[in-house]
C-alpha positions as CSV (number, residue, x, y, z in Angstrom):
1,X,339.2,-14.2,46.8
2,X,338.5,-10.9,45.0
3,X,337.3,-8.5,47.9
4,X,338.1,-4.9,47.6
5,X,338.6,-2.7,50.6
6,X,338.9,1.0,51.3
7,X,342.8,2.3,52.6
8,X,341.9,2.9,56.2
9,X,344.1,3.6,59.1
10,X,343.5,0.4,60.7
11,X,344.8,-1.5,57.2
12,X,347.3,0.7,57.2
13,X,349.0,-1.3,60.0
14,X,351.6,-4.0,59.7
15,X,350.1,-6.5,62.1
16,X,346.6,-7.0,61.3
17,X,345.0,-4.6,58.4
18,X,341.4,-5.5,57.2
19,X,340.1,-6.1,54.3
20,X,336.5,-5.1,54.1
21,X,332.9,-5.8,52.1
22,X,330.1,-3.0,51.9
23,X,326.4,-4.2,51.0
24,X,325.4,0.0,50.5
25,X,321.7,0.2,51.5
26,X,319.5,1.9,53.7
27,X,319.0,-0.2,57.4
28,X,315.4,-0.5,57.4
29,X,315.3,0.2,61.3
30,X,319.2,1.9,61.7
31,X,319.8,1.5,65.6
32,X,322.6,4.2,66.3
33,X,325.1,2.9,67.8
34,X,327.8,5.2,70.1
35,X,327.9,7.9,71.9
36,X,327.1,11.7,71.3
37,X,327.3,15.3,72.2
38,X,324.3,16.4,73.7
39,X,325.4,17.4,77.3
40,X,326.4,15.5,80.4
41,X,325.0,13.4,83.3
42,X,322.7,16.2,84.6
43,X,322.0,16.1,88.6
44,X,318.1,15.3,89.0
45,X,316.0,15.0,91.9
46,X,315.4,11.7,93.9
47,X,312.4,9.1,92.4
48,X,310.8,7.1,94.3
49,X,312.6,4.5,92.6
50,X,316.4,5.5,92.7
51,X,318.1,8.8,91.2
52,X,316.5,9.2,87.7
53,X,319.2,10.1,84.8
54,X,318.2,12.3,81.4
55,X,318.3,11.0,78.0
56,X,321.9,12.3,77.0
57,X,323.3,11.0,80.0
58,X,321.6,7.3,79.5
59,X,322.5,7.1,75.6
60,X,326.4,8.0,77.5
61,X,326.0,5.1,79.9
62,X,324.6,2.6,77.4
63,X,326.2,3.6,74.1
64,X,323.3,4.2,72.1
65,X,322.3,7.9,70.4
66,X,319.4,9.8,72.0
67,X,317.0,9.6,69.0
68,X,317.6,5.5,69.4
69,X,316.4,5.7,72.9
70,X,313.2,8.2,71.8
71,X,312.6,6.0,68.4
72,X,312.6,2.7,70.7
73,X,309.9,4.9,73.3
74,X,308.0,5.8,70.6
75,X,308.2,2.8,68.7
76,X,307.8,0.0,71.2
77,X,306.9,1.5,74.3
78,X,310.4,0.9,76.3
79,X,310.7,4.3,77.7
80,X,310.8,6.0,81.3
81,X,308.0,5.6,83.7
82,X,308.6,9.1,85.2
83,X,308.8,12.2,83.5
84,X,308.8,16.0,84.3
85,X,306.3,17.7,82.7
86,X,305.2,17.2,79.2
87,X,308.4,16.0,78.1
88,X,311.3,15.6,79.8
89,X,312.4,12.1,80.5
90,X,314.0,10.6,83.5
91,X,315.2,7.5,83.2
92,X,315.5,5.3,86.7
93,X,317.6,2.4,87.1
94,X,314.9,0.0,86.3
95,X,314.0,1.8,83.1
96,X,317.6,1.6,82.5
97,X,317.5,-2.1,83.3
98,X,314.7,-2.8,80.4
99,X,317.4,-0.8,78.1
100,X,320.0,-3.1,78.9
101,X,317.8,-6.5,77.6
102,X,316.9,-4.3,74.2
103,X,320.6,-3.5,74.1
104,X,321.9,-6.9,74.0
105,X,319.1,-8.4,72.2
106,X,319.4,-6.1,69.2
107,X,323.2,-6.0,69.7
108,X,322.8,-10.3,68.7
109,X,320.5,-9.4,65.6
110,X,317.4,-9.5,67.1
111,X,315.0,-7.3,65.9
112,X,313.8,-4.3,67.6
113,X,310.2,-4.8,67.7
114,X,310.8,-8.2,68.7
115,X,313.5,-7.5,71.1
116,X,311.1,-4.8,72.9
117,X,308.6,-7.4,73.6
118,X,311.1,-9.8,75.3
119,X,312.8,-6.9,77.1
120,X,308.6,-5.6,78.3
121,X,307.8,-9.2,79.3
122,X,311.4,-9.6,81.1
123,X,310.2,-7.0,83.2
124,X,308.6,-7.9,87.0
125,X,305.3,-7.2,87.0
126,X,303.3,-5.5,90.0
127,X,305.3,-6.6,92.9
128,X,308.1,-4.9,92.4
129,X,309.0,-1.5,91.2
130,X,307.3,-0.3,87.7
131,X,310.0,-1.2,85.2
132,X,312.1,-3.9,87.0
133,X,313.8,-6.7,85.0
134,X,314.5,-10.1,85.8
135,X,317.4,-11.7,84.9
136,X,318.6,-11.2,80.9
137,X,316.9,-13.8,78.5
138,X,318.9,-16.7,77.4
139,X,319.5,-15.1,73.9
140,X,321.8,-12.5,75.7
141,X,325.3,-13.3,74.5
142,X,327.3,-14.0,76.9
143,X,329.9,-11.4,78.8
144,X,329.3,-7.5,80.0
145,X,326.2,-5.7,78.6
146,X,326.4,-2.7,76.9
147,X,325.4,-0.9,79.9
148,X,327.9,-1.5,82.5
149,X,329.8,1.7,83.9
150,X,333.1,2.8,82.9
151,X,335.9,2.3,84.6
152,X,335.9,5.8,86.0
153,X,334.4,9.3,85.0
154,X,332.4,9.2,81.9
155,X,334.4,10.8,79.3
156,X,333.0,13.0,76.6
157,X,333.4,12.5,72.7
158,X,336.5,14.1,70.9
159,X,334.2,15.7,68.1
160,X,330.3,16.3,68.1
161,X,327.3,14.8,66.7
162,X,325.8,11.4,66.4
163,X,327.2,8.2,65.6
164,X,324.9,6.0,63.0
165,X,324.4,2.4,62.4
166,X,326.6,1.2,59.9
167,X,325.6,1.0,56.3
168,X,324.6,-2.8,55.5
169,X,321.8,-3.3,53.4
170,X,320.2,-7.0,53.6
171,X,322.4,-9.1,55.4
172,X,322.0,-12.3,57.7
173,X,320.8,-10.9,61.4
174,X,324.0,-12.4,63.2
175,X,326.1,-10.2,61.0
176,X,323.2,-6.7,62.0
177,X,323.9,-7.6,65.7
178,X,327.9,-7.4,65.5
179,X,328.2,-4.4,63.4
180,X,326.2,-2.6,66.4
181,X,328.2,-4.6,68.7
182,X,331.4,-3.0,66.9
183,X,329.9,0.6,66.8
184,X,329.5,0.0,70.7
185,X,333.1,-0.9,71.3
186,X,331.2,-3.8,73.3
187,X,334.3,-6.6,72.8
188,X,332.2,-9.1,75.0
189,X,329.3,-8.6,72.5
190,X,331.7,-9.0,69.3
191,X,333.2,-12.0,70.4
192,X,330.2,-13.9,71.2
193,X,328.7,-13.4,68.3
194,X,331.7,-14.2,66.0
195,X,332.1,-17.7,68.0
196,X,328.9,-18.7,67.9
197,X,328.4,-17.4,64.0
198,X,331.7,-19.6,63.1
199,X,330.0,-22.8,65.6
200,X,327.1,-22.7,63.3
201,X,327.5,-21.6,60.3
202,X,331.5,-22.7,59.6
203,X,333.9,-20.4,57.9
204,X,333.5,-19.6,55.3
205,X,329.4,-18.6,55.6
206,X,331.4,-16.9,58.4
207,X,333.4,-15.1,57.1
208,X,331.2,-14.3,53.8
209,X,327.7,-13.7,55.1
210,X,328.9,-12.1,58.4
211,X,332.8,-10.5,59.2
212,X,333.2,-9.1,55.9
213,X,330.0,-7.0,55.2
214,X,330.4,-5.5,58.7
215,X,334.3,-4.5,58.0
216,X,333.2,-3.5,55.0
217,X,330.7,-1.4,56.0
218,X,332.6,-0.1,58.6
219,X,335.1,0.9,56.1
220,X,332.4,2.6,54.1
221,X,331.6,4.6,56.7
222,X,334.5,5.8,57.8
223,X,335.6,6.8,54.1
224,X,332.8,8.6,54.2
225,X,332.5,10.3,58.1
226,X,335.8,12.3,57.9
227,X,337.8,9.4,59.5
228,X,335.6,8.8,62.5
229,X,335.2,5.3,63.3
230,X,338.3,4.1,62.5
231,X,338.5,2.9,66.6
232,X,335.6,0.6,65.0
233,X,337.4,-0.9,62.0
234,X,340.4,-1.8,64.6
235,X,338.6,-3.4,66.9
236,X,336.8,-5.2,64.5
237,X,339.6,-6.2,62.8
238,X,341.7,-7.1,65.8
239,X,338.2,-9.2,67.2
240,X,338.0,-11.1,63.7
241,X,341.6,-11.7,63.4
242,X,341.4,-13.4,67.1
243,X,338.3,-15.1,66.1
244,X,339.9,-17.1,63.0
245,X,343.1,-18.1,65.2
246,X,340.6,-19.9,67.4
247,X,339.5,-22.0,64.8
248,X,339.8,-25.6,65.4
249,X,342.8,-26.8,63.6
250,X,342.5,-30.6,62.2
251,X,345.5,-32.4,63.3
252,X,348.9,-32.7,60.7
253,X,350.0,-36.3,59.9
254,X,353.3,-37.1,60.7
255,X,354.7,-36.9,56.9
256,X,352.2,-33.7,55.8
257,X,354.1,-33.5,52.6
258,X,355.2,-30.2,51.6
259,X,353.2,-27.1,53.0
260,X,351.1,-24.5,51.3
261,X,352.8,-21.1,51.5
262,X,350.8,-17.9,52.0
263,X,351.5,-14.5,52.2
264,X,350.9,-10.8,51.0
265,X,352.5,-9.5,47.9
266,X,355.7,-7.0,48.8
267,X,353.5,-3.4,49.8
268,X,350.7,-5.2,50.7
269,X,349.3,-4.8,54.5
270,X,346.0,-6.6,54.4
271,X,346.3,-9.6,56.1
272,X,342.8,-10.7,57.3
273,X,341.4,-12.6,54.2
274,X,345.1,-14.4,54.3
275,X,344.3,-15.1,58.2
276,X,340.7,-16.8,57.4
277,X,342.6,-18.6,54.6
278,X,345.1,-19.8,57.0
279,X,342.8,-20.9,59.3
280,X,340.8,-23.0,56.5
281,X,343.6,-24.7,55.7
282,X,344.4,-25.7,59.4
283,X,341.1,-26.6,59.8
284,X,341.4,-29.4,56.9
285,X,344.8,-30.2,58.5
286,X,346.5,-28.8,55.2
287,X,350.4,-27.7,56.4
288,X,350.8,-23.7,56.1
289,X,353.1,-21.7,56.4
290,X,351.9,-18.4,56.7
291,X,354.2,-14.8,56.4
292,X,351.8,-12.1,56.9
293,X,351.9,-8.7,55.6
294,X,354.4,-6.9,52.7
295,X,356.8,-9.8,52.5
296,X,360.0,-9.0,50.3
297,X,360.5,-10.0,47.1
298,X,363.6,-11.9,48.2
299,X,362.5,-12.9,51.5
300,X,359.2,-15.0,49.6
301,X,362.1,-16.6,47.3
302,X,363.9,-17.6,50.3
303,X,360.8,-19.1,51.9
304,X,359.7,-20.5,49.1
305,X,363.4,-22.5,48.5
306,X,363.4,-23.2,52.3
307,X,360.1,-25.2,52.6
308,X,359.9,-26.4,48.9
309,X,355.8,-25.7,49.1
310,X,352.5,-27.7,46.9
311,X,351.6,-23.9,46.5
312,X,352.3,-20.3,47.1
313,X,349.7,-17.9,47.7
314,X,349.9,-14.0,47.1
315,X,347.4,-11.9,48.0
316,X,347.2,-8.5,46.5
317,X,344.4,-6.1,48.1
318,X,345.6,-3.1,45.0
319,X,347.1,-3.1,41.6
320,X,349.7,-1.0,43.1
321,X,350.6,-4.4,45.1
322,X,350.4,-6.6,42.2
323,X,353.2,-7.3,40.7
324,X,352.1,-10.2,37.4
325,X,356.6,-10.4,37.7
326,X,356.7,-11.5,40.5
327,X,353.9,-14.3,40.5
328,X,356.1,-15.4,37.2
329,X,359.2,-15.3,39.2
330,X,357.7,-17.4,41.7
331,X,356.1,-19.7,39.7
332,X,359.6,-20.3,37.7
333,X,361.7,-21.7,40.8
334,X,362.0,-25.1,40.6
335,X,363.9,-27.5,43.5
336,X,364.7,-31.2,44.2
337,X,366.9,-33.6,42.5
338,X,367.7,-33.2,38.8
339,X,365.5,-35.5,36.4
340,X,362.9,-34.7,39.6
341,X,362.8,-31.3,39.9
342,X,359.2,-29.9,41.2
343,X,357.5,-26.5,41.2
344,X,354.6,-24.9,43.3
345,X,351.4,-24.4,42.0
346,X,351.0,-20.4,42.0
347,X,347.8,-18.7,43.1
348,X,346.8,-14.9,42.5
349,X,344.4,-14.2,45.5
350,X,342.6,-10.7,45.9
351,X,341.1,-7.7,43.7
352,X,344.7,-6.3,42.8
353,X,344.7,-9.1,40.5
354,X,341.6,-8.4,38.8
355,X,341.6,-7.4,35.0
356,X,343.6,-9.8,32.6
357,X,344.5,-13.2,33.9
358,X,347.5,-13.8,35.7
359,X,349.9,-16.2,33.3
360,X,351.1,-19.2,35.2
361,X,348.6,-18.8,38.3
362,X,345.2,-19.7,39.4
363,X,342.6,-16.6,40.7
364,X,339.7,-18.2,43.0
365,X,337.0,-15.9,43.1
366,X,336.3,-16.3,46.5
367,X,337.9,-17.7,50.0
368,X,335.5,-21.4,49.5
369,X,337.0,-21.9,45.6
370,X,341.0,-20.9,46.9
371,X,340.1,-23.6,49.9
372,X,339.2,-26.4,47.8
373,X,341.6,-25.6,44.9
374,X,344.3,-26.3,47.8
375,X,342.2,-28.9,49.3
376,X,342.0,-31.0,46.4
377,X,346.4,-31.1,46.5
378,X,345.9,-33.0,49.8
379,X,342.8,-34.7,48.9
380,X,341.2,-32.6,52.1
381,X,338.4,-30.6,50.4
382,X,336.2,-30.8,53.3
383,X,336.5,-29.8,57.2
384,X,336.3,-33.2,59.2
């Protein structure tokens, strides 16, 4: 499972680090996604619709930047019904209510244009106020919208300027709508759209064609942004990582036979790719024993004596974390009875092994080949 990763603060930690994928392109139509600088709620007169707010203090509210909320005026035609003057905008709360459908449309991986249209046809037509919505469409994913009010006074942004989409290039919509989702620090909207991704699509499409070019993106973008949006990679991360524990497991029969043994190479702190691994195995009802993060050289021997495992597998995220001695150490400890003494297959997973192959192990190239290499020990190569 080769995927290489950027050193961020969030994988810097010993709990759940991620391990990130980057797709680097230009978003076709980037939706930025957070909040800026551009001054606070400012004190407007009365409409005859409700107290109308600027377009600094909506993008606040609603998490979005203020060139999103002109581009999508422009664009599509959801903007304010009242204005003062040639230009300014006031927003009132039934403009901000046709914001809130094109928020959690797009945030799913609608698109924009198409999102509009639902969000202009959601709205009640000339009985009620100009602007009004009806209740959100069924495609709204389920929890708090983007555009509910804090808990308490808004609070302004450490450091200045605009916060952009995330870098992703041509990737499936589901996995579009949760790196805005993640940008917005909306956990509702993140965890709806990683259960319903893993419902349809299973894991490892999952986990492929959806949480890892978002992590990695939002890696890429941090890397590059002076370490802003590292609150982004950790609660992605954190949302992911909660995500795969909640994948079905396929119940153990009462003699599993001996367990597969996972766990990062001594150093190494990237955990997620191990945690989706883990959670394929459960989910074929393979036995696993998983030991998380920078696990001692002495401490894997002892686990590896202790449960007498079908495999062992090391994941290395760095070269500086792959130690080839190890894997041979590993590989060389044998247990049982004399005349029937076994040994555990050994399996080099990550891009710290890349380069020469690893003597004495297998290297999957991805998270579907390591699942059915260790499938195939229990005759359990598919989910069922």
């Amino acid at each position: 499972m080769p995927h290489r990763t950027p050193s961020s603060p969030a994988s810097r930690r010993t709990a759940r680090p991620s391990t990130t994928i980057t797709v680097a392109a230009a978003d076709p139509d980037p939706v930025s996604a957070a909040v800026t600088g551009d001054g606070g709620p400012a004190a407007v007169p009365d409409t005859p619709y409700g107290a109308a707010l600027t377009t600094g203090a909506v993008a606040r509210r609603l998490g979005v930047a203020p060139t999103t909320l002109r581009s999508w005026d422009r664009r599509y035609g959801i903007g304010p019904v009242h204005h003062e003057g040639a230009k300014h905008r006031r927003w009132t709360p039934a403009d901000i209510a046709v914001l809130e459908t094109m928020c959690r449309l797009t945030a799913a991986g609608v698109p924009p244009a198409e999102a509009a249209r639902t969000a202009r046809s959601a709205a009640v037509a000339p009985s009620g106020p100009p602007g009004a919505v009806a209740a959100a469409p069924a495609e709204a994913p389920p929890g708090p919208g983007p555009g509910a009010p804090p808990d308490g006074p808004a609070r302004r942004p450490a450091r200045p300027g605009n916060w952009g989409a995330l870098p992703l290039g041509r990737v499936r919509p589901e996995c579009r709508g949760l790196a805005r989702a993640a940008v917005r620090l909306d956990s509702g909207a993140v965890d709806a759209l990683l259960g319903e991704v893993l419902a349809a699509h299973g894991l490892v499409t999952a986990w492929d064609e959806v949480m890892m070019p978002a992590l990695r993106a939002v890696g890429r973008k941090w890397e590059t942004s002076g370490e802003r949006y590292v609150e982004v990679e950790h609660l992605l991360s954190w949302h992911i990582s909660s995500a795969l524990r909640r994948v079905p497991a396929r119940p153990v029969p009462p003699q599993p036979g001996p367990p597969v043994v996972v766990a990062c190479a001594p150093g190494e702190l990237h955990t997620l790719p191990l945690e989706a691994l883990t959670a394929g195995l459960a989910e074929r009802g393979v036995p696993v024993r998983m030991f998380g993060a920078a696990v001692p050289a002495d401490a894997l021997d002892e686990a590896v004596r202790r449960a007498g495992p079908a495999a062992v597998v090391l994941w290395s995220q760095s070269r500086a974390t792959a130690g080839r001695a190890l894997v041979r150490r590993v590989g060389g400890m044998t247990w049982g009875v004399r005349g029937a003494r076994t040994r555990a297959t050994v399996m080099a997973a990550g891009p710290g092994w890349a380069g020469a192959p690893v003597e004495g192990a297998v290297q999957p190239a991805s998270l579907g080949e390591a699942l059915r290499i260790l499938g195939a020990l229990y005759g359990r190569d598919l989910p069922g």
